[in-house]
MMTF fields as JSON, N, C-alpha, C and O atoms, coordinates in Angstrom:
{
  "mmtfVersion": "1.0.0",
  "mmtfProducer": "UNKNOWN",
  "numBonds": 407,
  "numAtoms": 408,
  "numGroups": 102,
  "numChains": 1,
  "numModels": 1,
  "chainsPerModel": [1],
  "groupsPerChain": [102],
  "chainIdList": ["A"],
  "bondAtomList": [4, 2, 8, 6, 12, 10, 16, 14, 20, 18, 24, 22, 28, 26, 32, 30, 36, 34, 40, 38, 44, 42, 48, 46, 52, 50, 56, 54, 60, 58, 64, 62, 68, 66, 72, 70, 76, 74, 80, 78, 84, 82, 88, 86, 92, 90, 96, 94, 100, 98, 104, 102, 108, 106, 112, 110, 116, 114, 120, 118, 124, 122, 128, 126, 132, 130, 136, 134, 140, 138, 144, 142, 148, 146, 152, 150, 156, 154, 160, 158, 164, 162, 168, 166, 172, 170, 176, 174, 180, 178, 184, 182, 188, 186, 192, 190, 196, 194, 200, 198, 204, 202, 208, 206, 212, 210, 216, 214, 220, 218, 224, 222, 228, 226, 232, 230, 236, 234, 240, 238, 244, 242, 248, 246, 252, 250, 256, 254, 260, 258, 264, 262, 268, 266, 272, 270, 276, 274, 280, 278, 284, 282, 288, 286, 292, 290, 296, 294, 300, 298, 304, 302, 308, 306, 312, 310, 316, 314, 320, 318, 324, 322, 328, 326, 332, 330, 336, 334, 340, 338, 344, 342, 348, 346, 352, 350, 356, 354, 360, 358, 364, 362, 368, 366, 372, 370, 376, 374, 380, 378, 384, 382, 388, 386, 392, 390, 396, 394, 400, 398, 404, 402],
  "bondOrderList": [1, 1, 1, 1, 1, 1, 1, 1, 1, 1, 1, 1, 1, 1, 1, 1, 1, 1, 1, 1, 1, 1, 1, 1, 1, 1, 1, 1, 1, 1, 1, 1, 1, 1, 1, 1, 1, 1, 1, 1, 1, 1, 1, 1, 1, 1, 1, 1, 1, 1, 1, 1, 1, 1, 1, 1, 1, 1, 1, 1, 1, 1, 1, 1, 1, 1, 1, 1, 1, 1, 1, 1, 1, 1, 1, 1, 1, 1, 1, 1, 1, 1, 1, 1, 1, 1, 1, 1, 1, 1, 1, 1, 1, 1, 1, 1, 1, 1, 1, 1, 1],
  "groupList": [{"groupName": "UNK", "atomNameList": ["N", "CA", "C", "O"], "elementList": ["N", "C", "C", "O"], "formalChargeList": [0, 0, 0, 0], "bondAtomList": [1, 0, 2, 1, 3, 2], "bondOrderList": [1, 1, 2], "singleLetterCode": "X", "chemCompType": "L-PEPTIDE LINKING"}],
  "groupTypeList": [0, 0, 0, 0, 0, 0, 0, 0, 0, 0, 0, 0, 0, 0, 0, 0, 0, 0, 0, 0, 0, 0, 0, 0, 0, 0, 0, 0, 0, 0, 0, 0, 0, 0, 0, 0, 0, 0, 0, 0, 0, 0, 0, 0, 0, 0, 0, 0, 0, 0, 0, 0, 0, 0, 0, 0, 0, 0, 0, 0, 0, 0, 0, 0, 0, 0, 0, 0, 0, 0, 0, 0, 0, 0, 0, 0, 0, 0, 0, 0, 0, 0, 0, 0, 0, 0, 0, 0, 0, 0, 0, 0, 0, 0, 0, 0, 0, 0, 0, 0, 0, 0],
  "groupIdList": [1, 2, 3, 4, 5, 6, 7, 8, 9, 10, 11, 12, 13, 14, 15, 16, 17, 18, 19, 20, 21, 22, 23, 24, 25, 26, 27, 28, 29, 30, 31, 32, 33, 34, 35, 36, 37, 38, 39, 40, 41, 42, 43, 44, 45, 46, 47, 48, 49, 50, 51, 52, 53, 54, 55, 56, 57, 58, 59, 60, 61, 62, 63, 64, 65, 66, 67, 68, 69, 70, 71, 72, 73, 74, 75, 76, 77, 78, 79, 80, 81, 82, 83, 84, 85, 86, 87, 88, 89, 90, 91, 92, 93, 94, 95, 96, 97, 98, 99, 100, 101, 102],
  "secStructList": [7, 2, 2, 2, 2, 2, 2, 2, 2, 2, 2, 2, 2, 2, 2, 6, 6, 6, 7, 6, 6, 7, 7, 1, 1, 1, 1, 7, 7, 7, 7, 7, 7, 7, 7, 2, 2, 2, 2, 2, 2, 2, 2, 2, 2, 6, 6, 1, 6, 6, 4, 4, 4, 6, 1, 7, 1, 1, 6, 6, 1, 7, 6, 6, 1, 1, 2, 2, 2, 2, 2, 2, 2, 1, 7, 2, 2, 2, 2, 2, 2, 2, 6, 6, 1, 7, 7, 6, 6, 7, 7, 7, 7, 7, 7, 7, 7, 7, 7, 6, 6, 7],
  "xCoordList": [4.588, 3.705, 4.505, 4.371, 5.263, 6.465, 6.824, 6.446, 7.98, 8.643, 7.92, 8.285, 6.643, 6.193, 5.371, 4.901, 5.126, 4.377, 5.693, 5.557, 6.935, 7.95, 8.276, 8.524, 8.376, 8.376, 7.602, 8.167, 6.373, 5.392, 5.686, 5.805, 5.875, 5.817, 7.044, 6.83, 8.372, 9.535, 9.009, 8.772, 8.913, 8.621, 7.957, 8.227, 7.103, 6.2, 6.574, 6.219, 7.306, 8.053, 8.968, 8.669, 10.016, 10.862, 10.329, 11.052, 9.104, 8.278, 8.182, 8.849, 7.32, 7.412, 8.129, 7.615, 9.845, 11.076, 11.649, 12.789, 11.246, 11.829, 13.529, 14.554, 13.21, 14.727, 14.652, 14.594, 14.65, 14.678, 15.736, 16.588, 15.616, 16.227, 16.965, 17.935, 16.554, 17.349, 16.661, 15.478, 17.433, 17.479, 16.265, 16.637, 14.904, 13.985, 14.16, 14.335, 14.056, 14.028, 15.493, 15.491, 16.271, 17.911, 18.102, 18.617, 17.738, 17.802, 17.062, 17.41, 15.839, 14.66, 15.129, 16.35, 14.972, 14.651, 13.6, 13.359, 13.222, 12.275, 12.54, 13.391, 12.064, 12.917, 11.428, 10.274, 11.754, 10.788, 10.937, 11.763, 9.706, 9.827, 9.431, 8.747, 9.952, 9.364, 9.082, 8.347, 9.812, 9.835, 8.823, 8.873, 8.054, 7.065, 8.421, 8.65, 9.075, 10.355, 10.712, 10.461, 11.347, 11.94, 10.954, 11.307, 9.906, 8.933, 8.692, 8.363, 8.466, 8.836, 9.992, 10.006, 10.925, 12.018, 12.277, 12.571, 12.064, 12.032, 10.934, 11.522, 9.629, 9.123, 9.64, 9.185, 10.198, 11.088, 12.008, 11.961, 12.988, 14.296, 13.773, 14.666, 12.595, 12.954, 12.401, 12.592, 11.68, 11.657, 12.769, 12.713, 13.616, 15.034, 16.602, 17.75, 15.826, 16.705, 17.769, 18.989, 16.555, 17.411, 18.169, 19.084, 18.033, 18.204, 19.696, 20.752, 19.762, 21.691, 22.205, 23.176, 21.487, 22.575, 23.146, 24.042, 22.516, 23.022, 22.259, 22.733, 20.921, 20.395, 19.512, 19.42, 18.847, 18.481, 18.565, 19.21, 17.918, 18.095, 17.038, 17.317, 15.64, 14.739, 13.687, 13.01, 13.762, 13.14, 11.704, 11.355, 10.907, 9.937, 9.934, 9.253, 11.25, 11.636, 12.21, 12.26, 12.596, 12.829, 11.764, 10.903, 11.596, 10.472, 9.982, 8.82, 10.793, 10.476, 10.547, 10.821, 10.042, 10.029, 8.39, 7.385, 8.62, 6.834, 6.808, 5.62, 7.335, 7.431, 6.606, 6.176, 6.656, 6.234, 4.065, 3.029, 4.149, 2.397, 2.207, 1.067, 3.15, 2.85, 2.853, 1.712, 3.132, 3.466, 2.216, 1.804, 1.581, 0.212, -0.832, -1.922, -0.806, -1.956, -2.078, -3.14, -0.903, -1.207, -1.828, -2.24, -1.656, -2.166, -1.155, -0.204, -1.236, 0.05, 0.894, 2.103, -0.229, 0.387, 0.883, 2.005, 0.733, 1.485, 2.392, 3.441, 2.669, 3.959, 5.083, 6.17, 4.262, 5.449, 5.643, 6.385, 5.435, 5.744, 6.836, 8.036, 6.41, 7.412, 8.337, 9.272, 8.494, 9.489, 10.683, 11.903, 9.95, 10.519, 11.528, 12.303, 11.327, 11.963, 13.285, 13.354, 14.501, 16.071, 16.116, 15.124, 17.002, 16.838, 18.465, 19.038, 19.239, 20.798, 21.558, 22.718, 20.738, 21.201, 20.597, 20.979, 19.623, 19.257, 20.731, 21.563, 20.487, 21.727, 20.749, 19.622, 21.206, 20.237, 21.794, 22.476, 21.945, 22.926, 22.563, 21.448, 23.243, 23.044, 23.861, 24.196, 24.468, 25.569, 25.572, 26.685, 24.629, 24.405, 24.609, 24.348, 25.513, 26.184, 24.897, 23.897, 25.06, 23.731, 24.436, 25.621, 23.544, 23.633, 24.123, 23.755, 24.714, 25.557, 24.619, 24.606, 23.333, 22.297, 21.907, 21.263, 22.264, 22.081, 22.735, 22.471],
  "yCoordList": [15.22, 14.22, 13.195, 11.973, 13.815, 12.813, 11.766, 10.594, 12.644, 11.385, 10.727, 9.797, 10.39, 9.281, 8.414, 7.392, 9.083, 8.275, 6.927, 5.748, 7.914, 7.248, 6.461, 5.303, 6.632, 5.47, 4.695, 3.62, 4.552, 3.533, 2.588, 1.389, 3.5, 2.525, 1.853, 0.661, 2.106, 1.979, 0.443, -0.475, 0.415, -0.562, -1.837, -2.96, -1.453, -1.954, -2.963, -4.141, -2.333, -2.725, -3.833, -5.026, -3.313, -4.027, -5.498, -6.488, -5.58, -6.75, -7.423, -8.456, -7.041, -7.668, -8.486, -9.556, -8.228, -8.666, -9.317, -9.674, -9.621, -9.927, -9.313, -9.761, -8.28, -7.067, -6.058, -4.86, -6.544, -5.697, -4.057, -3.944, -3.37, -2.027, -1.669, -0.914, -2.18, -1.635, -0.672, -0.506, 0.127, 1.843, 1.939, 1.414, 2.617, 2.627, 4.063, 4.233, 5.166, 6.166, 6.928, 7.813, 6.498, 7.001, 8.501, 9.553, 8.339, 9.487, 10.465, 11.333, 10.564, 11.19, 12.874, 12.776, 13.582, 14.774, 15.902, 15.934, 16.626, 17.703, 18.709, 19.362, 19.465, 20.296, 21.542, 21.296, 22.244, 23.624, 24.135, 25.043, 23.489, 24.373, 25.529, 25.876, 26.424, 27.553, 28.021, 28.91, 27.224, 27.27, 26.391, 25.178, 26.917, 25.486, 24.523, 23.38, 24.979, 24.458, 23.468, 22.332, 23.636, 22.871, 21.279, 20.1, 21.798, 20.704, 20.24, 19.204, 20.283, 19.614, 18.56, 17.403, 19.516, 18.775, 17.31, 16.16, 17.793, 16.951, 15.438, 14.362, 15.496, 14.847, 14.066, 12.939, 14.398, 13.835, 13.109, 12.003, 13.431, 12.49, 11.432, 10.615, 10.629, 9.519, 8.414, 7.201, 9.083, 8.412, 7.656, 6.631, 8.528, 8.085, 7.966, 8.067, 7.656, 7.0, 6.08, 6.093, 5.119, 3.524, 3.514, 2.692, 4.699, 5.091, 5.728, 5.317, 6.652, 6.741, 6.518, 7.148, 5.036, 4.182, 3.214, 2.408, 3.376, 2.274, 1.337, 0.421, 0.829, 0.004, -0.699, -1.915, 0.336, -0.054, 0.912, 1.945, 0.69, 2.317, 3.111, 4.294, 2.744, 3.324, 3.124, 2.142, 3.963, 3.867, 3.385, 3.133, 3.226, 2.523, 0.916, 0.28, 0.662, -0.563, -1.724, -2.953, -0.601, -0.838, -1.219, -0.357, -2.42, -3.097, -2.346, -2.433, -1.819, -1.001, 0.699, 1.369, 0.921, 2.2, 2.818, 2.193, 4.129, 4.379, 4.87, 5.029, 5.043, 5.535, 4.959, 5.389, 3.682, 2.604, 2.924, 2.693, 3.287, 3.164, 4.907, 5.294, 5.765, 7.251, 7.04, 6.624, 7.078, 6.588, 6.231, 6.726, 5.277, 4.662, 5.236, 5.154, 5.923, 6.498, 7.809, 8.34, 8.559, 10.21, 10.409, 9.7, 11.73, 12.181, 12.558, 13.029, 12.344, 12.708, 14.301, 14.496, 15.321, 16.348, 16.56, 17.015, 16.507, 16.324, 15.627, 16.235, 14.218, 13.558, 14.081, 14.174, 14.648, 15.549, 16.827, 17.601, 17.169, 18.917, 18.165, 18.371, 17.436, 17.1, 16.245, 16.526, 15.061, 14.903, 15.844, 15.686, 16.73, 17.858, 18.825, 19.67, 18.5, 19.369, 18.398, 17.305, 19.607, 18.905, 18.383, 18.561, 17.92, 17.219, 16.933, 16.278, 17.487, 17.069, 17.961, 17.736, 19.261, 20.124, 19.66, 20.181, 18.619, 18.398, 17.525, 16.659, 18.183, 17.96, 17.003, 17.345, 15.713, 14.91, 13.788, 13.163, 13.762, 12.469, 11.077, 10.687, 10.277, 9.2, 8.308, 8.23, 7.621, 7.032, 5.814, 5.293, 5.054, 3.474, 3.321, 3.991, 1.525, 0.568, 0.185, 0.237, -0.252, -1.343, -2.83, -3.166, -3.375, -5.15, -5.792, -5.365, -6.525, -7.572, -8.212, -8.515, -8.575, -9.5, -8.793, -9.342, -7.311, -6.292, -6.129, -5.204],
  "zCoordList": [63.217, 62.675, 61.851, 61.905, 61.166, 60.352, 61.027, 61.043, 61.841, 63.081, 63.162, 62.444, 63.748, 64.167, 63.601, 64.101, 61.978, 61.28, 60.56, 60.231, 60.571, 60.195, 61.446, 61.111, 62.784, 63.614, 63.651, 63.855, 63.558, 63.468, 62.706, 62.957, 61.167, 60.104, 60.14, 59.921, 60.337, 60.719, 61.161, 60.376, 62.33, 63.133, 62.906, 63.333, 62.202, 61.559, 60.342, 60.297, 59.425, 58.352, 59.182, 59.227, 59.768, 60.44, 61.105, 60.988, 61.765, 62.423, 61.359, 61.302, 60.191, 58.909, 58.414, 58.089, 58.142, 58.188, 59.047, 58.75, 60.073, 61.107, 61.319, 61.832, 60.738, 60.799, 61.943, 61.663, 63.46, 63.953, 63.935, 63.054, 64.561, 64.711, 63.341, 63.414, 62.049, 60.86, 60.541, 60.837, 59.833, 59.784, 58.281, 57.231, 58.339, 57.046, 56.287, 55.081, 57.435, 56.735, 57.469, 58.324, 57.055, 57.662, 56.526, 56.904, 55.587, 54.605, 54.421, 53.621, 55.13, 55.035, 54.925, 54.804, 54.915, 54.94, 53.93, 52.723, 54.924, 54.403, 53.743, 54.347, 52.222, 51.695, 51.568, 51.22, 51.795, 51.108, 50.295, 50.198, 48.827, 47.417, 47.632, 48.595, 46.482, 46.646, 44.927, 44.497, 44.306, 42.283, 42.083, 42.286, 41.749, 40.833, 39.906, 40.3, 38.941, 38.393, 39.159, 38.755, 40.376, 41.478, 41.682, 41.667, 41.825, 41.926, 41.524, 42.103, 39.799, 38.657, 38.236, 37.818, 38.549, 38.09, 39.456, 39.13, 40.978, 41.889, 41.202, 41.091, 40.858, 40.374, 39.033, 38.834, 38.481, 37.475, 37.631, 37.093, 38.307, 39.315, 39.799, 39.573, 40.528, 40.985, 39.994, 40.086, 39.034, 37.829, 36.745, 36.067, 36.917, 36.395, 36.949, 36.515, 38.321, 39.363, 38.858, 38.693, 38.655, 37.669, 36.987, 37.033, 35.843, 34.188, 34.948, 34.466, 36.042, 36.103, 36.876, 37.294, 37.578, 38.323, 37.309, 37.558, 36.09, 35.004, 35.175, 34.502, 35.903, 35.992, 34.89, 34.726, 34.129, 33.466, 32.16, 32.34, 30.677, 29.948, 30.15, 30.342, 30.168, 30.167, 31.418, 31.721, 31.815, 33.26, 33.378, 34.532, 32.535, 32.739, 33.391, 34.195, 32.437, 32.409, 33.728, 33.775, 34.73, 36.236, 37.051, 37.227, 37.65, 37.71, 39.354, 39.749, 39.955, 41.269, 41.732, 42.728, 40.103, 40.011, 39.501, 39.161, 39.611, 39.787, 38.055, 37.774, 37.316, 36.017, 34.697, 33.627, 35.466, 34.084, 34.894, 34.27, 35.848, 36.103, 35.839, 35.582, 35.896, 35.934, 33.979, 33.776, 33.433, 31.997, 31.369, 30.319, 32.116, 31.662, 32.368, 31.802, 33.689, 34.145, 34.162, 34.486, 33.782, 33.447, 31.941, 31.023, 32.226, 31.039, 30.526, 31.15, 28.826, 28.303, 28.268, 28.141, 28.43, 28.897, 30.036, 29.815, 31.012, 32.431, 32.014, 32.222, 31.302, 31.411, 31.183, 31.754, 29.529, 28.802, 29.813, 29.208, 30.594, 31.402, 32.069, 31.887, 32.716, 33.549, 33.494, 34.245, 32.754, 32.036, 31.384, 31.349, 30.961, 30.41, 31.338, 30.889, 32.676, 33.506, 34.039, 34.602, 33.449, 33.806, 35.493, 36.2, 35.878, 37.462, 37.302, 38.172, 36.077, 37.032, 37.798, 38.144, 38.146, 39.105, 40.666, 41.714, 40.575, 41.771, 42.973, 42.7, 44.084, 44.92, 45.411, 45.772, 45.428, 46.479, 47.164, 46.352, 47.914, 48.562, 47.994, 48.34, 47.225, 46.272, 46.869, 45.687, 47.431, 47.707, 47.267, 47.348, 46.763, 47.199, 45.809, 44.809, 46.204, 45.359, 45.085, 45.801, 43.832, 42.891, 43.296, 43.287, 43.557, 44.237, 43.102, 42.007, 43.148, 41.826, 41.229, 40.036, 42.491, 40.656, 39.621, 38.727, 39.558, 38.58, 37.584, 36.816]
}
């Protein structure tokens, strides 16, 4: 079901752009939690994506990140749980240069 919701949209996106055959979900992969912990802390990481590419200090503050609307539309207990959960043991493949208008 993935594959092809990711080909569709793939495609789709790409028409948009007039970017044909460029690569959308080249990184994708599927992981199976099995720690509530794990899932936590996964939820935490792309929040402060920005915050250690050096992009910005405070991750709200990254204008294409989901942090600054999770911030204002959770509840403050959920924020704090999960916030609360470390994410620098997470192995995720990071590779990418930050663009110079940064």
């Amino acid at each position: 079901m993935l594959k092809t919701f990711h080909s569709k949209l793939s495609i789709w996106i790409n028409r948009l752009d007039t970017s044909p055959r460029r690569k959308v979900w080249h990184n994708f992969r599927e992981t199976l939690l099995t720690y509530e912990e794990s899932y936590l802390a996964r939820l935490n990481y792309p929040h402060h994506n920005a915050v250690n590419h050096g992009l910005v200090q405070v991750a709200r503050d990254y204008p294409w990140c989901s942090a600054r609307w999770f911030e204002e539309m959770g509840d403050p207990a959920r924020i704090k749980t999960i916030y609360g959960f470390k994410y620098d043991q997470i192995k995720v493949e990071d590779d990418y240069s930050i663009a110079p208008e940064w």
